[in-house]
Backbone bond lengths (Angstrom), bond angles and torsions (degrees), N, CA, C in turn:
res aa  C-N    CA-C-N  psi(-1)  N-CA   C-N-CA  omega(-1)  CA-C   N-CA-C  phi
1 X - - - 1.444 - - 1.521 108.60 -
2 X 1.273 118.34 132.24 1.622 122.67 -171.70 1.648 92.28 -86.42
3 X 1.328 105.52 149.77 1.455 124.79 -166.01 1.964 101.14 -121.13
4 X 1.452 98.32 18.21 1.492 101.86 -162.93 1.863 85.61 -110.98
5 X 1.723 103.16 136.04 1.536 129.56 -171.67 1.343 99.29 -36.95
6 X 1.349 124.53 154.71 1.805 106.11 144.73 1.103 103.48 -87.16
7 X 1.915 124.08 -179.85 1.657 120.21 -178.36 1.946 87.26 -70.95
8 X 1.312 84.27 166.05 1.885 111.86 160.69 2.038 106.06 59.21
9 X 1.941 108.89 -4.73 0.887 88.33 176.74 1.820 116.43 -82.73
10 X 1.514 90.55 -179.28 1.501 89.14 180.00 1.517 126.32 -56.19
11 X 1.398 137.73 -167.30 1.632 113.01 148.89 1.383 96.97 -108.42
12 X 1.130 112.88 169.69 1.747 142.30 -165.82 1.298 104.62 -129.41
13 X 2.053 104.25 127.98 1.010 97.00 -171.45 1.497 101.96 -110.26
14 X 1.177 112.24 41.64 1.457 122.96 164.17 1.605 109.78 168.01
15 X 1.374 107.78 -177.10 1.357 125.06 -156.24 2.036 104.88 -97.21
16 X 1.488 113.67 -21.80 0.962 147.90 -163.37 1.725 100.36 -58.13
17 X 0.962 114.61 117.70 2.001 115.71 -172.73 1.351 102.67 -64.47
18 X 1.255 126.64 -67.44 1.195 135.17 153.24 1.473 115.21 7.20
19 X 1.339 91.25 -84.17 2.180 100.84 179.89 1.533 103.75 -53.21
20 X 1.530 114.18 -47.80 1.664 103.57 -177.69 1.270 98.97 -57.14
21 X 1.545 134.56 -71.14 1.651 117.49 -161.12 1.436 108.35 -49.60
22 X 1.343 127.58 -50.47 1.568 121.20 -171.13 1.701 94.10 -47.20
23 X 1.481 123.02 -65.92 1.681 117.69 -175.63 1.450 120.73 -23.47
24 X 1.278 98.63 -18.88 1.794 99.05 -171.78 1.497 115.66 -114.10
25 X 1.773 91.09 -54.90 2.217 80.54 170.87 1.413 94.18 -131.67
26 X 1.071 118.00 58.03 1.888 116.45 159.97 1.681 121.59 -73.65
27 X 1.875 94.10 -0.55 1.681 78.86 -174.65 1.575 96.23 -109.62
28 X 1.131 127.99 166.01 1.610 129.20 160.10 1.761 153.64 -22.69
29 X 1.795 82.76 -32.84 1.102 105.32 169.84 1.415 133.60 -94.80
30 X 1.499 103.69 -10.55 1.600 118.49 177.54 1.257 121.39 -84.73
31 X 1.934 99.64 -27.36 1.307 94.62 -176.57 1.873 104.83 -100.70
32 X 1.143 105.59 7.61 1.586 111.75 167.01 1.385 121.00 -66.50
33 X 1.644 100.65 -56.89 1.268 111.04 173.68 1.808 124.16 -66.60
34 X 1.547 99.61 -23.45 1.628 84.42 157.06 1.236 113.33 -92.78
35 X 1.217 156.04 -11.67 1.469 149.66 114.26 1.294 107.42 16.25
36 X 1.271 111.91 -80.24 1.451 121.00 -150.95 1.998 94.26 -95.71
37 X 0.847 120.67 15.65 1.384 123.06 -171.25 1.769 98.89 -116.61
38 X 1.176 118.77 -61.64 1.496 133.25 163.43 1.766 117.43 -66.61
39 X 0.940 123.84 -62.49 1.463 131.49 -172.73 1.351 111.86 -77.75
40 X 1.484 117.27 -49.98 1.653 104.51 -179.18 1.683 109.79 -123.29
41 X 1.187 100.87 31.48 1.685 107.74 158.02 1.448 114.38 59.31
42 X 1.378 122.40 8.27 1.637 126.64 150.98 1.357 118.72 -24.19
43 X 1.532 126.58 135.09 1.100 109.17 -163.97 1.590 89.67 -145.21
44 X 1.544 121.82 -47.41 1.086 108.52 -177.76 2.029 100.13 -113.51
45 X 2.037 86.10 176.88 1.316 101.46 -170.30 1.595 123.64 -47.96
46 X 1.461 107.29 -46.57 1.693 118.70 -171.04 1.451 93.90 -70.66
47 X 1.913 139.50 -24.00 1.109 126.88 164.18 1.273 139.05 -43.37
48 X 1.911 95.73 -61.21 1.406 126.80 156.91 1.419 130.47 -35.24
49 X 1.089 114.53 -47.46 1.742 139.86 168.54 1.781 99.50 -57.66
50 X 1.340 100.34 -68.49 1.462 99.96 176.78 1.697 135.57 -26.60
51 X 1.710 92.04 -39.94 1.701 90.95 163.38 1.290 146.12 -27.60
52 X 1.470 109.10 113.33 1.774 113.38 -166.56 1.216 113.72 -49.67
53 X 1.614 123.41 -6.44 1.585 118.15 -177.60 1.539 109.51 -100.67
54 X 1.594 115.80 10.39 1.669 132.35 153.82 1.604 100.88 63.21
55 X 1.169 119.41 69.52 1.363 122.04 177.66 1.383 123.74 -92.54
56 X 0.943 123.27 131.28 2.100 128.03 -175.38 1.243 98.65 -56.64
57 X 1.573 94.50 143.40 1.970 111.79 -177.82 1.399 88.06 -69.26
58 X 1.570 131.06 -44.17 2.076 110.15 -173.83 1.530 93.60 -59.43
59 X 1.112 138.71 -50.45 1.130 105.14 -145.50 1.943 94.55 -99.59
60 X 0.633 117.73 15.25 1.546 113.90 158.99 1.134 110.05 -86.01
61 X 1.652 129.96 -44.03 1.431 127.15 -175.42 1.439 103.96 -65.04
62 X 1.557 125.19 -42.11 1.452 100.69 176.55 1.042 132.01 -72.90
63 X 1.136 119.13 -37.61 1.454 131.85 159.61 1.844 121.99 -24.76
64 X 0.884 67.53 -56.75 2.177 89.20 168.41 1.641 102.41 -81.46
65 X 1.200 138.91 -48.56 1.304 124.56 171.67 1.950 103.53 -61.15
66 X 0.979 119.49 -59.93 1.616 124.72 -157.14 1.812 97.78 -73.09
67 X 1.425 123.60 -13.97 1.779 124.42 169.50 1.134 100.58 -91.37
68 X 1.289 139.52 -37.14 1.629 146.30 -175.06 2.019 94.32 -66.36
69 X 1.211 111.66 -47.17 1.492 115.42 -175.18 1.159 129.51 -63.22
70 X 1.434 95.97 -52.10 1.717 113.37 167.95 1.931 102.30 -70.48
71 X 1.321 112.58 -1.77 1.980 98.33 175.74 1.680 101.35 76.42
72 X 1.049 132.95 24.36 1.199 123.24 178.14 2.155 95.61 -94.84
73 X 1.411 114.56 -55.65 1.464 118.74 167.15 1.443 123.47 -83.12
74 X 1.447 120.55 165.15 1.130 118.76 136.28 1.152 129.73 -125.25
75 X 1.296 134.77 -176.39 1.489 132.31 -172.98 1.312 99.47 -141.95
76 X 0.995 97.32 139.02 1.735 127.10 -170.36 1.900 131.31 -122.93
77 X 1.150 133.43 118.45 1.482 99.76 172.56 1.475 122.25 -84.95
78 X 1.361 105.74 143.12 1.247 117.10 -173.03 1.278 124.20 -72.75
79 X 1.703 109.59 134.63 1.755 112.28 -136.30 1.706 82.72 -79.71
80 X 1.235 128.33 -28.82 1.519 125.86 -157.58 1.614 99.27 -81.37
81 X 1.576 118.98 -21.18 1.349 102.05 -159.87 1.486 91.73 -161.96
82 X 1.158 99.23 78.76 2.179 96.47 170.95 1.692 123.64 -38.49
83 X 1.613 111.17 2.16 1.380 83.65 -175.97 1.765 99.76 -111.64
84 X 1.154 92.65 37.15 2.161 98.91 -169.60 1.298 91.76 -145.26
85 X 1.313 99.76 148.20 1.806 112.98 177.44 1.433 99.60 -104.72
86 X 1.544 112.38 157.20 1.498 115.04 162.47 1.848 106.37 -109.09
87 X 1.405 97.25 139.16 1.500 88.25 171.74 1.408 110.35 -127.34
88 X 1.885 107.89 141.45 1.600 124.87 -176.25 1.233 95.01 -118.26
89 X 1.802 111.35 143.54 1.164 125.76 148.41 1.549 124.03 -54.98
90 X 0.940 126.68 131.52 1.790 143.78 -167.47 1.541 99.43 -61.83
91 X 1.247 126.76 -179.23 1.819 118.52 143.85 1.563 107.17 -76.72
92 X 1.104 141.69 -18.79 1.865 132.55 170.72 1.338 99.01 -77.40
93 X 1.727 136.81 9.34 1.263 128.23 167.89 1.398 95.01 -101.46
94 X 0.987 112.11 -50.93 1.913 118.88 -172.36 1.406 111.09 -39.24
95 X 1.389 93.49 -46.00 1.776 100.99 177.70 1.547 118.16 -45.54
96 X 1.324 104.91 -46.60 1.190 90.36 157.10 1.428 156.06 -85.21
97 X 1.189 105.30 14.67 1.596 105.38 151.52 1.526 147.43 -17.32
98 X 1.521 115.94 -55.55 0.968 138.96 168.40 1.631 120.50 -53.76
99 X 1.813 97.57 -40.62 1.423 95.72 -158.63 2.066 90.37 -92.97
100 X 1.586 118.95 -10.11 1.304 106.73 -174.95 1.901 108.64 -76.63
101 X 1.765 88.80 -35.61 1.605 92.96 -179.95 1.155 113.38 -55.40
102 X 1.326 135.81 -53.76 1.640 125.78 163.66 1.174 125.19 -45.91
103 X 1.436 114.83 -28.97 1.468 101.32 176.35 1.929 110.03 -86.94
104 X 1.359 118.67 -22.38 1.446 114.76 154.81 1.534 105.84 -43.72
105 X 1.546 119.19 -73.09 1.596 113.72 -179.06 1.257 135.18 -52.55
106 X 1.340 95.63 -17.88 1.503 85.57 -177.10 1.469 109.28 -101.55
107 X 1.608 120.98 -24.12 1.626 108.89 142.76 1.287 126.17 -68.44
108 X 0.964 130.56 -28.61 1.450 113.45 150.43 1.476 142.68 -40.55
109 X 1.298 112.89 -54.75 1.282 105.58 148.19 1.594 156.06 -68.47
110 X 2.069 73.97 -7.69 2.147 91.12 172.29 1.341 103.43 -94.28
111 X 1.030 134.31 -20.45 1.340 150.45 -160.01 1.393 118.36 -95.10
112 X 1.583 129.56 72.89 1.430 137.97 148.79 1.561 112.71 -1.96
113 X 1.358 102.61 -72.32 1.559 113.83 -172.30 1.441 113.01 -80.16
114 X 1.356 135.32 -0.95 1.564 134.38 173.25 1.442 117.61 -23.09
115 X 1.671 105.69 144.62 1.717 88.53 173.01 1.852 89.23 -117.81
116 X 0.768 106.06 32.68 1.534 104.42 -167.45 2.006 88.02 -87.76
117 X 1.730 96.23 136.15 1.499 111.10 -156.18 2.027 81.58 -86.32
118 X 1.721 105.86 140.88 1.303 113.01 166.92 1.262 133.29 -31.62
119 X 1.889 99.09 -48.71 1.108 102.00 -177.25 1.470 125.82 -57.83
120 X 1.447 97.00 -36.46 2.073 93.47 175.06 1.334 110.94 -57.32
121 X 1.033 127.90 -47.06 1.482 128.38 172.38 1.611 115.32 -40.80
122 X 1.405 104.47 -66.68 1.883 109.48 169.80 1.508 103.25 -26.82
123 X 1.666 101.94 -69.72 1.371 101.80 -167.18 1.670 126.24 -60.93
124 X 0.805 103.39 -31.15 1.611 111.20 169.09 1.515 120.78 -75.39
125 X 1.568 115.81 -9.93 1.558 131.12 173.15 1.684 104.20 -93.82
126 X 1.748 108.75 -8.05 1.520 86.11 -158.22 1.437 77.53 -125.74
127 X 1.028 123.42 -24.23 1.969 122.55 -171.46 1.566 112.80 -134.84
128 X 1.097 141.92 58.65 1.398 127.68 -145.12 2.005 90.84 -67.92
129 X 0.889 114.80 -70.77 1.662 120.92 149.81 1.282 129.79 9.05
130 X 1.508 109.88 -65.35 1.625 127.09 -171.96 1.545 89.68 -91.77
131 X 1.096 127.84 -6.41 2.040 114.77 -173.74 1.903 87.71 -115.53
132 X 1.186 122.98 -23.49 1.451 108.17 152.00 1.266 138.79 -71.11
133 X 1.377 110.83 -31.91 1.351 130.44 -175.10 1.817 98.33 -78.44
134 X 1.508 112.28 -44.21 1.627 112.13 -179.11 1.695 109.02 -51.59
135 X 1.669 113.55 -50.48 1.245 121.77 178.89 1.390 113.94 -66.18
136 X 1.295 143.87 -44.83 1.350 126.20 167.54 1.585 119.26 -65.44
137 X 1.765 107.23 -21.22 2.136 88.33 -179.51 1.582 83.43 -92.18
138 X 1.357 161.68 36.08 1.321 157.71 176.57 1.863 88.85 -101.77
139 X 1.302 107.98 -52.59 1.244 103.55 -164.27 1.367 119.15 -95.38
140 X 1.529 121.10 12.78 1.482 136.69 172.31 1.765 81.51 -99.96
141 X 0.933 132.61 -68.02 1.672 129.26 -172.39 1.186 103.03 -28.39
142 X 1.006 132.01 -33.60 1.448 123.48 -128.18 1.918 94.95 -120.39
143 X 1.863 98.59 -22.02 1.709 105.84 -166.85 1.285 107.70 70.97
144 X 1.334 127.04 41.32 1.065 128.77 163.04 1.901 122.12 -73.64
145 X 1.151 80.93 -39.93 1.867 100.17 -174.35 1.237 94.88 -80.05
């Protein structure tokens, strides 16, 4: 594996996987928007915006420019209405699946006030696997990927 920059990427202040994923969605809002991109099937912008955690259109637009960059989204025009894009998670978004469902569970279970429905919990206590596997063929159904 070449250890040499690509052009225009960032620099790295280490080799550490960790630091690269934080470089990309280490802040709140990146990993919201794949939240709501993977988990609750958001597709367009005025959706995205919609989020109960009330996020600014700048920082939604970058967010969606800087996930589109790193290959985690894509952007699409929307077949119903050319003047709106639709956006899908990539397969290097899918991947993460696994690591968002734990972080649903594990706020879920830190989380007093959760709105996260029981049943995902059951299912992730009784199949962690079969409730991953449901969420990635949900989002091939759907042409999400």
């Amino acid at each position: 594996m070449s250890k040499r920059r690509e052009k225009g990427a960032p620099k790295r202040e280490s080799g550490c996987p960790i630091s690269f994923a934080l470089g990309i969605f280490g802040d709140r809002w990146s990993l919201l928007v794949l939240r709501d991109l993977i988990l609750k099937g958001r597709r367009r912008y005025k959706d995205l915006l919609a989020a109960e955690e009330g996020i600014a259109t700048n920082i939604l637009s970058d967010r969606l420019r800087r996930l589109e960059a790193h290959g985690l989204i894509v952007r699409a025009p929307d077949a119903s209405d050319g003047r709106q894009f639709i956006y899908r998670p990539t397969p290097m978004a899918v991947d993460l699946i696994p690591m968002l469902v734990e972080l649903v569970v594990w706020g879920a279970r830190n989380d007093p006030g959760t709105t996260v429905p029981d049943e995902f919990i059951k299912q992730f206590e009784n199949d962690r696997e079969a409730l991953i596997a449901l969420i990635r063929a949900k989002l091939k159904a759907q042409g999400n990927v």
